[in-house]
C-alpha positions in Angstrom: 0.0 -41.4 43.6 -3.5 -41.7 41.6 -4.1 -39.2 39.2 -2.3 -35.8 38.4 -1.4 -33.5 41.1 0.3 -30.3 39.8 2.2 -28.2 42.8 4.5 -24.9 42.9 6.5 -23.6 45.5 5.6 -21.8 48.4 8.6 -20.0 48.6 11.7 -18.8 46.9 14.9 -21.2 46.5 17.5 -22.7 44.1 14.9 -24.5 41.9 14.5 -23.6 38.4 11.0 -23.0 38.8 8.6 -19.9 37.7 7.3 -18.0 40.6 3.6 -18.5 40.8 3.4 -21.1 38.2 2.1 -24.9 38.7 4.0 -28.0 37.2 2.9 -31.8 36.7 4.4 -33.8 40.0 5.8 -36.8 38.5 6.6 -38.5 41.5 6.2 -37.8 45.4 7.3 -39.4 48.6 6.7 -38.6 52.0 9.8 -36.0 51.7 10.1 -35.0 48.0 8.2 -34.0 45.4 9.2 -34.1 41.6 8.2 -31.7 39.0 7.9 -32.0 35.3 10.2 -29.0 34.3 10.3 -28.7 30.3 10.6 -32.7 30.6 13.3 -32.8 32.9 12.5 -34.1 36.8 13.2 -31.4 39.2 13.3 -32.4 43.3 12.0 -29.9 46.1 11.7 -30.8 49.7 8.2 -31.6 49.8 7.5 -29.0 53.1 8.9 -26.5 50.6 5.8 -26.8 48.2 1.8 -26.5 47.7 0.0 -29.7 46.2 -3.6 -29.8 44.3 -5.4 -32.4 43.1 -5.7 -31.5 39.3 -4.9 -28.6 36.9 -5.1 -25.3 38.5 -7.6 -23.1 36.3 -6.9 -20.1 38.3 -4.5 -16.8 37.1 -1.8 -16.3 40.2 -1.2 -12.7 41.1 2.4 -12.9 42.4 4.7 -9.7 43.6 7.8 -9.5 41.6 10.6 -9.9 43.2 13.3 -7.3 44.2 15.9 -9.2 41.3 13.6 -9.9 38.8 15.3 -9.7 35.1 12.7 -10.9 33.6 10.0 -9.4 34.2 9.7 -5.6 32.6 10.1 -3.0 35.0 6.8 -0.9 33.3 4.8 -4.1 35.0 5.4 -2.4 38.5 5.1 -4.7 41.4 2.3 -7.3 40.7 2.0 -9.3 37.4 -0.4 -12.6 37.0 0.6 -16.1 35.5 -1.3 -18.5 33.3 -2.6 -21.1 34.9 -2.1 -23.5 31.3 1.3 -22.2 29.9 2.7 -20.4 32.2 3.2 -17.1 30.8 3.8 -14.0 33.0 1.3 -11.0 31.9 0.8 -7.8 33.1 -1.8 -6.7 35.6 -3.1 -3.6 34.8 -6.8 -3.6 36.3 -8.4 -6.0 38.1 -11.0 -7.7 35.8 -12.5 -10.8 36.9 -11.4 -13.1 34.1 -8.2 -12.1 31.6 -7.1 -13.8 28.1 -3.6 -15.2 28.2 -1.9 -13.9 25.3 0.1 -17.2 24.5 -2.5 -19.7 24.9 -5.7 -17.9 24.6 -7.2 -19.5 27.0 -9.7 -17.5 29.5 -9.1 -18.0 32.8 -10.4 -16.0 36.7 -8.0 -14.9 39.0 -6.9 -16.6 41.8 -7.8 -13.7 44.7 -7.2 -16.1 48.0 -3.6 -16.5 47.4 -0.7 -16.6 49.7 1.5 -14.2 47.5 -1.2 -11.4 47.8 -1.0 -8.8 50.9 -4.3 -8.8 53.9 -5.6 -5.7 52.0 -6.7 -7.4 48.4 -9.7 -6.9 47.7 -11.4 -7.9 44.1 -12.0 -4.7 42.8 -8.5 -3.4 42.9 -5.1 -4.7 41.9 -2.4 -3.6 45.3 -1.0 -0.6 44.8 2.2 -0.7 42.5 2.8 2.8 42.2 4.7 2.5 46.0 8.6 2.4 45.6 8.8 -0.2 48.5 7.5 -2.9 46.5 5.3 -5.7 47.7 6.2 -6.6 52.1 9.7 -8.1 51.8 8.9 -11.7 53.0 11.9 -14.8 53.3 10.2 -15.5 49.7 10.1 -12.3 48.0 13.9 -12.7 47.0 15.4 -15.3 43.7 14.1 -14.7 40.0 11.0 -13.9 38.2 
């Protein structure tokens, strides 16, 4: 491995991992990837996550899941992480950059994501106000 790759999961399991956010890959092999979780090494199946080259710069916009403790039930279905520190925010409007209260920085929003439905569209967030949540997918389940 040259360089930093940061990667997340593609979908929900038994990995102490944020939805939506990116951590550092420490190591990889042809079947496993390891993350840097607050600096301990966490192992996912490698088919189990997405890989980029370098830092992500990019807000995610992920649903919130069905179980979700941690993430206020006022935030509706939809809230964005930071692409730096991870923090969960919520999304309120759809502006085309947003300030992450934690770590100030100013990021855009990722709007090509997997975790957002066919009908996204810049200029709106989805609808939240629906009691059906987000489409139940295989990784719409585990915490927030």
């Amino acid at each position: 491995m040259t360089g930093f790759q940061f990667a997340r999961l593609k979908i929900e399991g038994p990995y102490p991992l944020r939805r939506g956010a990116w951590y550092r890959v420490t190591d990889e092999t042809s079947e496993t990837v390891v993350f840097d979780v607050n600096r301990r090494p966490v192992t996912v199946p490698r088919s189990l996550v997405e890989l980029v080259g370098g830092p992500p710069r990019l807000w995610t916009i992920v649903p919130r899941p069905v179980n979700a403790v941690r993430v206020p039930a006022h935030w509706g279905w939809w809230y964005a992480v930071c692409p730096s520190c991870k923090h969960r925010s919520a999304l309120n409007a759809a502006p085309q950059t947003m300030r992450c209260p934690r770590c100030k920085g100013v990021f855009r929003f990722a709007r090509e994501e997997s975790y957002l439905p066919g009908d996204w569209t810049p200029e709106r967030i989805p609808d939240r106000s629906s009691q059906q949540g987000p489409e139940r997918r295989a990784d719409s389940g585990g915490p927030g």
